[in-house]
C-alpha positions as a printed NumPy array, in Angstrom:
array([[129.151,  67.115, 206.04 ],
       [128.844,  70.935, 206.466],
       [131.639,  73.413, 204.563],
       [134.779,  74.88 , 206.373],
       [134.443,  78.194, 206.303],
       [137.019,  80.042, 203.475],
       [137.558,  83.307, 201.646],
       [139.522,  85.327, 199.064],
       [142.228,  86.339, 200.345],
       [144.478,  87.766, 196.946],
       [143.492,  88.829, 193.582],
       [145.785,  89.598, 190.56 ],
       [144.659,  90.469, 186.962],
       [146.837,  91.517, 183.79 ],
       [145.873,  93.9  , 182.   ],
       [143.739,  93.081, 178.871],
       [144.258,  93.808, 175.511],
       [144.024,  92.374, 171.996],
       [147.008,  91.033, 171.686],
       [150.183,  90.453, 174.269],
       [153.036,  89.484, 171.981],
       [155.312,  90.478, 174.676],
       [154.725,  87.354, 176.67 ],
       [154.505,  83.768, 176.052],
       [150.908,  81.805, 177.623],
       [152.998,  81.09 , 180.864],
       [154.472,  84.688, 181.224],
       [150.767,  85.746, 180.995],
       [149.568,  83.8  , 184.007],
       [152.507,  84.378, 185.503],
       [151.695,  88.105, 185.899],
       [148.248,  87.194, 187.283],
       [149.622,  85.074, 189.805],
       [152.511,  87.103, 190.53 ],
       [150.203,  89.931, 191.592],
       [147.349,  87.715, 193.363],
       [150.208,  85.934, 195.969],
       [151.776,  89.716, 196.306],
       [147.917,  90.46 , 197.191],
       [147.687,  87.31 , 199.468],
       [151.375,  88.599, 200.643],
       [152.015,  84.09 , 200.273],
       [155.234,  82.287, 198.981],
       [154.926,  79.181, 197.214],
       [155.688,  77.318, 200.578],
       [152.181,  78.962, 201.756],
       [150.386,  76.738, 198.305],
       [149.22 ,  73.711, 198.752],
       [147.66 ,  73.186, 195.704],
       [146.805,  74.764, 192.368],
       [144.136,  74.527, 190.2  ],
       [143.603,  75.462, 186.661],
       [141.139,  76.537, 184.038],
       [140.732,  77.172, 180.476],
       [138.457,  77.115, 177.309],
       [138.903,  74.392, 174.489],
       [142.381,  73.987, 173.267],
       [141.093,  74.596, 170.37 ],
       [140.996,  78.048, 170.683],
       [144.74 ,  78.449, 171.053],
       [145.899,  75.528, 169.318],
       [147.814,  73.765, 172.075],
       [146.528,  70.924, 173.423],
       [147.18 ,  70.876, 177.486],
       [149.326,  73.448, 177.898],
       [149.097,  72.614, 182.084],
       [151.413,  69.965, 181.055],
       [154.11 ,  72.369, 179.958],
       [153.515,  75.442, 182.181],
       [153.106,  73.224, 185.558],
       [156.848,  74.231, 186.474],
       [155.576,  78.198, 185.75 ],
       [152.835,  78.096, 187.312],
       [154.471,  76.964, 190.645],
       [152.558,  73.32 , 190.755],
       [155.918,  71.202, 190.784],
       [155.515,  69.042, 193.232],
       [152.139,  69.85 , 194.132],
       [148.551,  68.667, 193.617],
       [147.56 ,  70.465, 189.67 ],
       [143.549,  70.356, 188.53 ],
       [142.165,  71.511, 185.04 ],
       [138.899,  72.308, 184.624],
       [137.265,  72.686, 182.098],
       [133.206,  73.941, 181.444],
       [133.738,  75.857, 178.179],
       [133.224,  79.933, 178.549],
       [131.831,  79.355, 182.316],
       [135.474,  77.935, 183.326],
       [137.178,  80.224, 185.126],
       [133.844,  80.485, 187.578],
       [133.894,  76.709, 187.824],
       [137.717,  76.818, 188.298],
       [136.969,  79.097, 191.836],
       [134.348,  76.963, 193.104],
       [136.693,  73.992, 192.462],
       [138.876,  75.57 , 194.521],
       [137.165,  76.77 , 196.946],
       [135.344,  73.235, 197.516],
       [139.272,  72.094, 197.882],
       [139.726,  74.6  , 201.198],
       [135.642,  74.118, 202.2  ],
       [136.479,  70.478, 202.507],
       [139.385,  70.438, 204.346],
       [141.619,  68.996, 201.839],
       [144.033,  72.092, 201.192],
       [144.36 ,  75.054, 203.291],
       [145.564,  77.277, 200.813],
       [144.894,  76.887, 197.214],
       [145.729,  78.831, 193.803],
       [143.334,  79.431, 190.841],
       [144.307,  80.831, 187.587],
       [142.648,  80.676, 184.054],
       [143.511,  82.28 , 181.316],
       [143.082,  83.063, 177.137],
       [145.576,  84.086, 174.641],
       [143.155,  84.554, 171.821],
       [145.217,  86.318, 169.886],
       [147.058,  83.416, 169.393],
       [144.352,  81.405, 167.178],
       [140.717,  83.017, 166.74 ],
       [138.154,  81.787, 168.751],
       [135.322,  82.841, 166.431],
       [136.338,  80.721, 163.826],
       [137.183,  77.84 , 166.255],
       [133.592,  77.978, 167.113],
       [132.531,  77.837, 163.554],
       [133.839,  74.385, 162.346],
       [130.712,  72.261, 161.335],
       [131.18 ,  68.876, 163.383],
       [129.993,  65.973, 161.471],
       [126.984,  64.323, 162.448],
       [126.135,  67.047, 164.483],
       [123.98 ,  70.394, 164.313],
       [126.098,  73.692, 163.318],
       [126.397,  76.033, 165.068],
       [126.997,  79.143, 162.645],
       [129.437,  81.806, 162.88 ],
       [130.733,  82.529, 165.978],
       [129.202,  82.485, 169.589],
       [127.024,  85.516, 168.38 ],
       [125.747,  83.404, 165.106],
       [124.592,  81.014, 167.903],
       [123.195,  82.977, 170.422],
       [121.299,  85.809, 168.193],
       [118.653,  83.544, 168.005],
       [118.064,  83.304, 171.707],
       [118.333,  87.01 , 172.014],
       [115.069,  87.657, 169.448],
       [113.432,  85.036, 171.557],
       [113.433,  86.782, 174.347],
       [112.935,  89.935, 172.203],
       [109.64 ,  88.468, 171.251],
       [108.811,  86.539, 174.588],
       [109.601,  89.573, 176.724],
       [108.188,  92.58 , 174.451],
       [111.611,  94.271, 175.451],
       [112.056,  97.726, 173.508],
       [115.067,  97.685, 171.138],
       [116.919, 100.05 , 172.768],
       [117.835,  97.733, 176.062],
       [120.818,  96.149, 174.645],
       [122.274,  99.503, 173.565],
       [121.76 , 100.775, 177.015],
       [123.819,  97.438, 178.792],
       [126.693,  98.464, 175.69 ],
       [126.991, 101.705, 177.343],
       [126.539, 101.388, 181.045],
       [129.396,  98.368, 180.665],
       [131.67 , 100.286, 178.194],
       [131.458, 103.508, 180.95 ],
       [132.717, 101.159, 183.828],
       [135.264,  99.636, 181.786],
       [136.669, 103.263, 181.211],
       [136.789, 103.297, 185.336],
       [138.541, 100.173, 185.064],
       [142.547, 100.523, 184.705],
       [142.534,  96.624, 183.267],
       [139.965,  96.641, 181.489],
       [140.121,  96.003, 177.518],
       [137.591,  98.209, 176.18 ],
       [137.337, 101.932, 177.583],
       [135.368, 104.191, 175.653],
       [134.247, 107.01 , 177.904],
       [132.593, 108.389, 174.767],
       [130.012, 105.968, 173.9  ],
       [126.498, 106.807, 173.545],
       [123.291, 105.261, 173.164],
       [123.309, 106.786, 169.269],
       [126.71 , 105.494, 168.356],
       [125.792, 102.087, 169.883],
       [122.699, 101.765, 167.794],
       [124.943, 103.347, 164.583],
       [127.554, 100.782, 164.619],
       [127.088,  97.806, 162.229],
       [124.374,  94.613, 162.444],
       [126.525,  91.724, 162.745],
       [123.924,  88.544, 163.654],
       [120.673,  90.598, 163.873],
       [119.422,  91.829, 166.571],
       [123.198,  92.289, 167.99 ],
       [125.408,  94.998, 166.721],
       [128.952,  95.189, 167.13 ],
       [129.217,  97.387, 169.885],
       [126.719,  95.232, 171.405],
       [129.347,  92.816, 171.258],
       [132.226,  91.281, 173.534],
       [135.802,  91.837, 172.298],
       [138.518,  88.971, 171.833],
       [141.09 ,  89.593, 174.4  ],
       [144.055,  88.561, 176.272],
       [144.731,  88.052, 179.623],
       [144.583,  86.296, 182.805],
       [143.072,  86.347, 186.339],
       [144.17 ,  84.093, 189.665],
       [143.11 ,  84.109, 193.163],
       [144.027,  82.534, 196.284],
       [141.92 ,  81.351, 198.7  ],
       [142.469,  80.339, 202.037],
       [140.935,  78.401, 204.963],
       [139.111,  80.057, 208.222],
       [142.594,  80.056, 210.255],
       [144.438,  82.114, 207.395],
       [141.295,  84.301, 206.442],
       [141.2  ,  85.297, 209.992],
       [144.592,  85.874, 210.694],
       [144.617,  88.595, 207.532],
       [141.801,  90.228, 209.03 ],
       [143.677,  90.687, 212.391],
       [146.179,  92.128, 210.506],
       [143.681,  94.719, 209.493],
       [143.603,  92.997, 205.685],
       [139.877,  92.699, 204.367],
       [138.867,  89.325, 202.876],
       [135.746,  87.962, 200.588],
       [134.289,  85.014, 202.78 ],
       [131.952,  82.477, 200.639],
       [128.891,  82.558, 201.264],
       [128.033,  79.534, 198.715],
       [129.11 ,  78.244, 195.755],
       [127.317,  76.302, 193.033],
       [127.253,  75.11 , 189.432],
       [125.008,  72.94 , 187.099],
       [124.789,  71.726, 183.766],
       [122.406,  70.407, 180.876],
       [123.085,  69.524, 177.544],
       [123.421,  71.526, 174.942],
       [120.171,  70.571, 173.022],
       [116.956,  68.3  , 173.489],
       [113.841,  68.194, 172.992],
       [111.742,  71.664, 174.747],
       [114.918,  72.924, 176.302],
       [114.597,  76.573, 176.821],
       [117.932,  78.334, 175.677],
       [116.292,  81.851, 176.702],
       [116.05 ,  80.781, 180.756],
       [117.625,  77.421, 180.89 ],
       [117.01 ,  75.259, 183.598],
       [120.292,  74.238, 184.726],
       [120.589,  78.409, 185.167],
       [117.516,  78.652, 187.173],
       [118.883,  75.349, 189.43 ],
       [122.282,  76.786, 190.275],
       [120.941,  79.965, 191.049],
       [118.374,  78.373, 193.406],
       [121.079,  76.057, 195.213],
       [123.314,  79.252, 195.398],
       [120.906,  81.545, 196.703],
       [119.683,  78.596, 199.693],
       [123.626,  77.841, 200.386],
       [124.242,  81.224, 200.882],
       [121.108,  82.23 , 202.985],
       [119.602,  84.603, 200.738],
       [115.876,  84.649, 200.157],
       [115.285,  88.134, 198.093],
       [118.443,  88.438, 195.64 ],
       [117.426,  91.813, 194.279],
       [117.26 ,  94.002, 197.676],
       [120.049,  91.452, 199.472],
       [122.674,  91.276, 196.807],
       [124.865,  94.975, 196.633],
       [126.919,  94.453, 193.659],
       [126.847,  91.89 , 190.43 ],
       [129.708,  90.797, 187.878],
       [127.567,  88.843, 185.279],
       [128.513,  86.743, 182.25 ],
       [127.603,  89.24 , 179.268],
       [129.071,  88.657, 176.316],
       [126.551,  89.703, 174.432],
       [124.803,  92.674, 176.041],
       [121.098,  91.426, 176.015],
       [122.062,  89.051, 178.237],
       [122.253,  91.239, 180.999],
       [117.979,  91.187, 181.315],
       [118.128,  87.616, 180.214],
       [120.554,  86.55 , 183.162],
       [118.686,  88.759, 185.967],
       [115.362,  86.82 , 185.012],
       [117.617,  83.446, 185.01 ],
       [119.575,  84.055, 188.057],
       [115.653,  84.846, 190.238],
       [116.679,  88.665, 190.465],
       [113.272,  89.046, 189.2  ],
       [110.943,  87.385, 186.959],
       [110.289,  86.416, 183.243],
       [109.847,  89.663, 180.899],
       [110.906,  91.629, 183.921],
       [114.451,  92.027, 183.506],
       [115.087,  94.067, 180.644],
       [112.779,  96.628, 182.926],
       [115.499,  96.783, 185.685],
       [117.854,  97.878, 182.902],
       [115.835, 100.426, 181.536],
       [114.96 , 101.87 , 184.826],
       [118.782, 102.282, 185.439],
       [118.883, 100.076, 188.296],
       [122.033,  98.191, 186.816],
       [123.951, 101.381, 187.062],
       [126.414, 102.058, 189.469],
       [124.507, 103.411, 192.094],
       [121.272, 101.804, 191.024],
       [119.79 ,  98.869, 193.136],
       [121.33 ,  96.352, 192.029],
       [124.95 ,  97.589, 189.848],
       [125.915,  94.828, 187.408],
       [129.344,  94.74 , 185.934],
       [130.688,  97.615, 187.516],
       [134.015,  96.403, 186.178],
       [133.223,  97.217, 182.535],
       [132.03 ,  92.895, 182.068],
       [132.657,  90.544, 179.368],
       [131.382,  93.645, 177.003],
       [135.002,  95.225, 178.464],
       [137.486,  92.417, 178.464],
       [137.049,  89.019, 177.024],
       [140.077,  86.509, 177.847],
       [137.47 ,  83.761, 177.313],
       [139.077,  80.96 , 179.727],
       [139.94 ,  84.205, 182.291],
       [136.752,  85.803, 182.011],
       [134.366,  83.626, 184.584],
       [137.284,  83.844, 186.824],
       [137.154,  87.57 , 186.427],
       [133.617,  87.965, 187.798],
       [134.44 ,  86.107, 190.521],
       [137.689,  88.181, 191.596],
       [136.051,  91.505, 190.715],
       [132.828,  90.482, 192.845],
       [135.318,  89.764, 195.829],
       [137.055,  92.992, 195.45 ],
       [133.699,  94.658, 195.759],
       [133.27 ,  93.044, 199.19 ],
       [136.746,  93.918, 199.909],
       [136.074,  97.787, 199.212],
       [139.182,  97.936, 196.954],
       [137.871,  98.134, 193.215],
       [139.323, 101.931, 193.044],
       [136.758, 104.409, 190.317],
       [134.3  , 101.77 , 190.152],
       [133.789, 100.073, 193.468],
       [130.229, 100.092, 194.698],
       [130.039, 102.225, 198.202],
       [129.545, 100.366, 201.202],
       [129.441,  96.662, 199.244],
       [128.68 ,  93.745, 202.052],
       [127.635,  90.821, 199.522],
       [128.667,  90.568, 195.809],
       [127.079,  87.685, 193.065],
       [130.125,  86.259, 190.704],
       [128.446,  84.433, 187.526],
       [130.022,  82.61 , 184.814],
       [127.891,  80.32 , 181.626],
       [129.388,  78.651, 179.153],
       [129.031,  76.061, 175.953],
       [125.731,  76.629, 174.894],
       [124.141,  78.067, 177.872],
       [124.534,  75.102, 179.166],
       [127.431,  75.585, 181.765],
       [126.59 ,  77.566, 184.818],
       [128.735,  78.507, 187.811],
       [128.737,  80.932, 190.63 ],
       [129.324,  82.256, 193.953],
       [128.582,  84.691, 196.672],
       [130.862,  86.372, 198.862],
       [130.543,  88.993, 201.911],
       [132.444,  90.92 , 203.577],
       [131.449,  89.325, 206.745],
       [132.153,  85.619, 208.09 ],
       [128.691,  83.643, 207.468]])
């Protein structure tokens, strides 16, 4: 059965910071949605359905809040979704959606997903030693160091590379009015001064905790169209497409893992595209830690193995480089974890959509949104163009 055709057609974001005290977890995505059906210029008549994401409870330490916050979140009486893939979920929460309006279901559907970290502590969350099972160290970074100085030693990268993603990120972010982090300051030398905290990354290598939300609302072909006669721009979908693998067996590779390498095929056939690198304008890529930024281009087919940490080096990550990733500051800028897939997907459709303000990408047609989570092991993503496919 082929796809209805269906875009973007309203994005809201709050802020993000360390901590909002001055809102409870609902009042948070509130705000998001708020400013995403403003965007959309919908009412809650105009919703048909709405679908939700997060990361583990445990990080907050509330078990389903959707079951308190479905009157907030305007799903009362309405079809309500969770998803949940770990760090990748607000990505997976968009294609979700998106497959709702694609398949005819639901003309007009809301996404939001969300974090409120600074109401438990992630890090530690991630720490606990499950019985009978392997540990995974401190923190996401205790976890994933060891990937990073594989593909240290597999790709003969020069030591320097992840300093260079810390500052090209941090420098969007401080274009970005919501992002997090904005340190317009940071250089290559303070970068490489700040402290080791799971060797090879340092801390300013390093994505902050943070909290905030993001929503979107997409629409079908009818509504999409009818914004655009209105002289309102729109992010059609190109594809969609996520994959999975478990977390450990026997000759996985955690550097370039497979399930990556399979989404990223399936997105770039759904959406048409046959050379990512010179067809792709803009990138928002899941970097939480920033030598993934070389490790994702060589996942996602941009180019391949031991090449991507070139790319970066050559500064064609920059804004105004060949390819620009995270032009929005990234995960390395603002790091609602549950929010933060979601993010790359709204901030690559506001590319297309020629209104991301100080660091919007000139003359942006087709934008990648990419999301991972667990460990590695989650992988979601889209495309969307300016133009109908």
């Amino acid at each position: 059965m082929s796809k209805q055709p269906a875009a973007v057609i309203g994005t809201g974001q709050t802020h993000y910071v360390a901590k909002r005290h001055d809102v409870s977890m609902s009042g948070l995505l509130r705000e998001a949605i708020d400013r995403a059906m403003l965007d959309a210029e919908v009412s809650w008549d105009d919703i048909d359905a709405v679908v939700v994401g997060k990361a583990p409870d445990l990080f907050e330490g509330v078990m389903m809040p959707e079951l308190f916050m479905a009157d907030a979140i305007g799903a009362t009486g309405k079809p309500l979704l969770r998803v949940h893939t770990a760090g990748s979920v607000g990505g997976s929460t968009a294609v979700v959606a998106s497959s709702l309006v694609q398949s005819g279901v639901h003309r007009r559907v809301l996404a939001v997903a969300w974090e409120k970290q600074s109401e438990s502590n992630a890090m530690w969350a991630l720490s606990i030693p499950v019985p009978f099972n392997m540990p995974v160290g401190a923190g996401a970074g205790g976890y994933f160091a060891p990937h990073v100085r594989s593909y240290i030693r597999r790709s003969h990268a020069p030591e320097h590379i992840g300093a260079m993603v810390a500052v090209k990120d941090r420098l969007n972010g401080s274009k970005n009015p919501y992002a997090h982090l904005r340190q317009p300051d940071i250089t290559l030398e303070s970068v490489q001064a700040s402290q080791m905290l799971w060797d090879p990354i340092r801390y300013d290598e390093t994505c902050p905790s943070s909290d905030g939300a993001c929503a979107i609302v997409i629409g079908d072909e009818e509504t999409a169209r009818s914004r655009e006669a209105d002289g309102k721009k729109v992010a059609w979908i190109h594809g969609t497409a996520m994959r999975t693998e478990p977390t450990t067996f026997s000759g996985r590779d955690q550097v370039n893992p497979q399930a990556g390498r399979d989404a990223a095929a399936a997105l770039w056939k759904a959406a048409g595209i046959t050379d990512p690198l010179t067809e792709i304008d803009v990138a928002e890529i899941y970097v939480p830690f920033s030598w993934f930024e070389p490790m994702w281009l060589e996942n996602l087919g941009f180019v391949g193995e031991g090449e991507g940490w070139k790319l970066t080096e050559a500064g064609d990550t920059a804004i105004g480089g060949q390819l620009p990733v995270n032009c929005s500051g990234g995960v390395l800028s603002s790091n609602p974890i549950g929010a933060s897939g979601m993010i790359r997907f709204a901030e690559a459709a506001i590319q297309v959509m020629h209104r991301a303000g100080d660091h919007q990408v000139e003359n942006a047609k087709k934008a990648l949104g990419h999301a991972y989570g667990g460990g590695s092991q989650y992988f979601s993503m889209w495309v969307v163009g300016s133009e109908q496919p």
